[in-house]
C-alpha positions as semicolon CSV with decimal commas, in nm:
position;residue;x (nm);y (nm);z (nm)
1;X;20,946;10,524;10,368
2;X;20,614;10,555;10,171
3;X;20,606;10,314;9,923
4;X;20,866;10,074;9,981
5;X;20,883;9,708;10,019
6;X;21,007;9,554;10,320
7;X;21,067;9,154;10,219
8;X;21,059;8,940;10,565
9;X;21,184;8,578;10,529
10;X;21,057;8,357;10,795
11;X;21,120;7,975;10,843
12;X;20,921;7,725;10,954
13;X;21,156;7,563;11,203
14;X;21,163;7,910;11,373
15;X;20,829;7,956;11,468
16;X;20,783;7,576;11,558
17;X;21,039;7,676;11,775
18;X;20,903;7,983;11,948
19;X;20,526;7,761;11,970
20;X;20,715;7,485;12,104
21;X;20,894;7,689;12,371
22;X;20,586;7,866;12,477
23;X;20,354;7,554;12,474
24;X;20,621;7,456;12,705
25;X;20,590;7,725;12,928
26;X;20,214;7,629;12,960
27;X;20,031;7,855;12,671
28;X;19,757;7,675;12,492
29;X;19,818;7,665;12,151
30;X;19,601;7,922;12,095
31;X;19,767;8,137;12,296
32;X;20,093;8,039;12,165
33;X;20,017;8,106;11,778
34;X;19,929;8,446;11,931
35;X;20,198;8,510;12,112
36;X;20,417;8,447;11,821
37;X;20,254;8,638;11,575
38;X;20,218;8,978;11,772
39;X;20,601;9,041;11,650
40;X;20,407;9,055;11,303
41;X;20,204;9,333;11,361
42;X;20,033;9,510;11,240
43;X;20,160;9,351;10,901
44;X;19,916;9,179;10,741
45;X;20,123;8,875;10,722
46;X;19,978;8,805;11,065
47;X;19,621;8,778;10,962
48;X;19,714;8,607;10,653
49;X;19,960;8,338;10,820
50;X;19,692;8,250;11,156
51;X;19,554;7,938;11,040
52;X;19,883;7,805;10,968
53;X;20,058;7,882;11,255
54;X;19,745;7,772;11,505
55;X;19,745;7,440;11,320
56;X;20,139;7,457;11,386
57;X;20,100;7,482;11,718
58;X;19,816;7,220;11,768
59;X;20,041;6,996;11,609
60;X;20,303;7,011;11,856
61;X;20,137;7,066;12,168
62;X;19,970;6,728;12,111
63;X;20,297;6,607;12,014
64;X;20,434;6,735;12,364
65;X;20,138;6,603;12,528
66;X;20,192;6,245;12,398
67;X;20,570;6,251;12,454
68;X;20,416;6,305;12,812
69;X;20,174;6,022;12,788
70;X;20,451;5,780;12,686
71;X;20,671;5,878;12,937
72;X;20,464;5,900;13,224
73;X;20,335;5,573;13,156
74;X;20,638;5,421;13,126
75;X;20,663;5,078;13,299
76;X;21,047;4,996;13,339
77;X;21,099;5,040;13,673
78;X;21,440;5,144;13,623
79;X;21,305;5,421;13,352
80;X;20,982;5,470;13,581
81;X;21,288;5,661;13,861
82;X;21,441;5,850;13,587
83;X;21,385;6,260;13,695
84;X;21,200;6,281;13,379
85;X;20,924;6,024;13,404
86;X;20,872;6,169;13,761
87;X;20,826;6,544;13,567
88;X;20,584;6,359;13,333
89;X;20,355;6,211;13,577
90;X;20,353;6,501;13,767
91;X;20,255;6,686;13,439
92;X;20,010;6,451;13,349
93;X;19,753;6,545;13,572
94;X;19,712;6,841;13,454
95;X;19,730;6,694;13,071
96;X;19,447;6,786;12,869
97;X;19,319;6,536;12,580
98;X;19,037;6,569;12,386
99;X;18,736;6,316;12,382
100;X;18,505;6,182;12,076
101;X;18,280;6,470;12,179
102;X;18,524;6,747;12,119
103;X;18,547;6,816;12,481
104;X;18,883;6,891;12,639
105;X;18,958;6,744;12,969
106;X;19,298;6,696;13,163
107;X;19,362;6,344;13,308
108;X;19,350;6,422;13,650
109;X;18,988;6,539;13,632
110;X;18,856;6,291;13,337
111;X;18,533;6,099;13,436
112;X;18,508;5,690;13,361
113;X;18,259;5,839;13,064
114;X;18,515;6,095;12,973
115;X;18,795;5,814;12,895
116;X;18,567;5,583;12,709
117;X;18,479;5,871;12,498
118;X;18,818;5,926;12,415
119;X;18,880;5,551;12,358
120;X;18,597;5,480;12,141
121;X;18,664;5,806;11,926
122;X;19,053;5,673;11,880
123;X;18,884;5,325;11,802
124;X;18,718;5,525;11,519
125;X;19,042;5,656;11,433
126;X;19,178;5,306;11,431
127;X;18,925;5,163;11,187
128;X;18,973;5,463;10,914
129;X;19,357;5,407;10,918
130;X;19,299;5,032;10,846
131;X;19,050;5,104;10,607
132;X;19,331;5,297;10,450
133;X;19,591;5,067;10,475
134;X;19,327;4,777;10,331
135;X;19,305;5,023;10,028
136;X;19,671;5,050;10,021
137;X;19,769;4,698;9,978
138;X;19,464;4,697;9,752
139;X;19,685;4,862;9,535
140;X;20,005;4,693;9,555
141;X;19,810;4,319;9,502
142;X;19,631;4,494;9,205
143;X;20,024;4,639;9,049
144;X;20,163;4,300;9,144
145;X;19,873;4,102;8,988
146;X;19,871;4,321;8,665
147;X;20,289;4,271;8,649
148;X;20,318;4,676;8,636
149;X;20,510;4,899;8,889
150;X;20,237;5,160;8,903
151;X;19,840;5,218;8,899
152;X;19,833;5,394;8,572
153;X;19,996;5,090;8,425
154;X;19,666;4,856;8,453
155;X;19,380;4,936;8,245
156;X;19,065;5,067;8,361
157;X;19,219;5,024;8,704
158;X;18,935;5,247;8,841
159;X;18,680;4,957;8,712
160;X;18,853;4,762;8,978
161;X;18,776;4,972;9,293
162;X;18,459;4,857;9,261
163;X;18,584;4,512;9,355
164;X;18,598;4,437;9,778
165;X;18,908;4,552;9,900
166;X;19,111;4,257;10,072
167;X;19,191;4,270;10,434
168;X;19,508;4,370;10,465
169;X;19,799;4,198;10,442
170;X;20,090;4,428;10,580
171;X;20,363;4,361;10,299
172;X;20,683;4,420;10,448
């Protein structure tokens, strides 16, 4: 079989699925992407695919973990007896999250310090997605202004940026 080209199709949806099932079970992501990509072996897609795949499963094992947040934190009180918020609080303590730091710590064992870490580096979080919104409706003011339906329309648009940007004005 020297010599020959074996072609191995992949999709995405199927290894989201094999991360998500074994984040589920409890592997870290880490150990997830690993997991997965042992049936790879010793191919050198493996090696070649890692980053992707780790980021993969980051991705949904903070997705899972804020499905859990939102659940567990649920205040109907009819909701709050479902089976599953019950499973999520019960999960929850256990539920790492990451603070401004970069340290990982579950909720059960998070220090006063530990949450206001977390809060103040999602604050940060907060202030670069308005700051991107701001530039955002920068833009559509600036088309709308100009009487264009695009950027590229008004000229030297890039002059402009030089302008403050507005607070933003969510246009609906």
């Amino acid at each position: 079989m020297t010599g020959q080209m074996v072609t191995i199709t992949v999709t995405e949806k199927a290894i989201s699925d094999q991360l998500g099932a074994l984040i589920e079970e409890g592997l870290s992501a880490e150990q997830a992407a690993s997991t997965v990509l042992q049936h790879y072996r010793p191919a050198p897609l493996a090696d070649v695919v890692w980053p992707a795949v780790r980021d993969m499963a980051i991705r949904l094992q903070r997705a899972q973990a804020r499905t859990t947040e939102r659940m567990a934190f649920q205040q109907d009180p009819v909701a709050a007896s479902h089976k599953a918020v019950r499973s999520a609080r019960d999960r929850l303590e256990s539920l790492t999250f990451r603070t401004g730091s970069g340290e990982e710590v579950s909720w059960g064992a998070a220090t006063v310090l530990q949450h206001r870490g977390r809060i103040e580096w999602q604050s940060r979080n907060i202030a670069g997605i308005q700051d991107d919104i701001n530039r955002h409706q920068w833009a559509i003011d600036t088309i709308r202004e100009h009487g264009v339906s695009r950027l590229d329309e008004v000229p030297a648009w890039t002059e402009l940026l030089s302008a403050k940007v507005p607070a933003a004005t969510i246009d609906a």
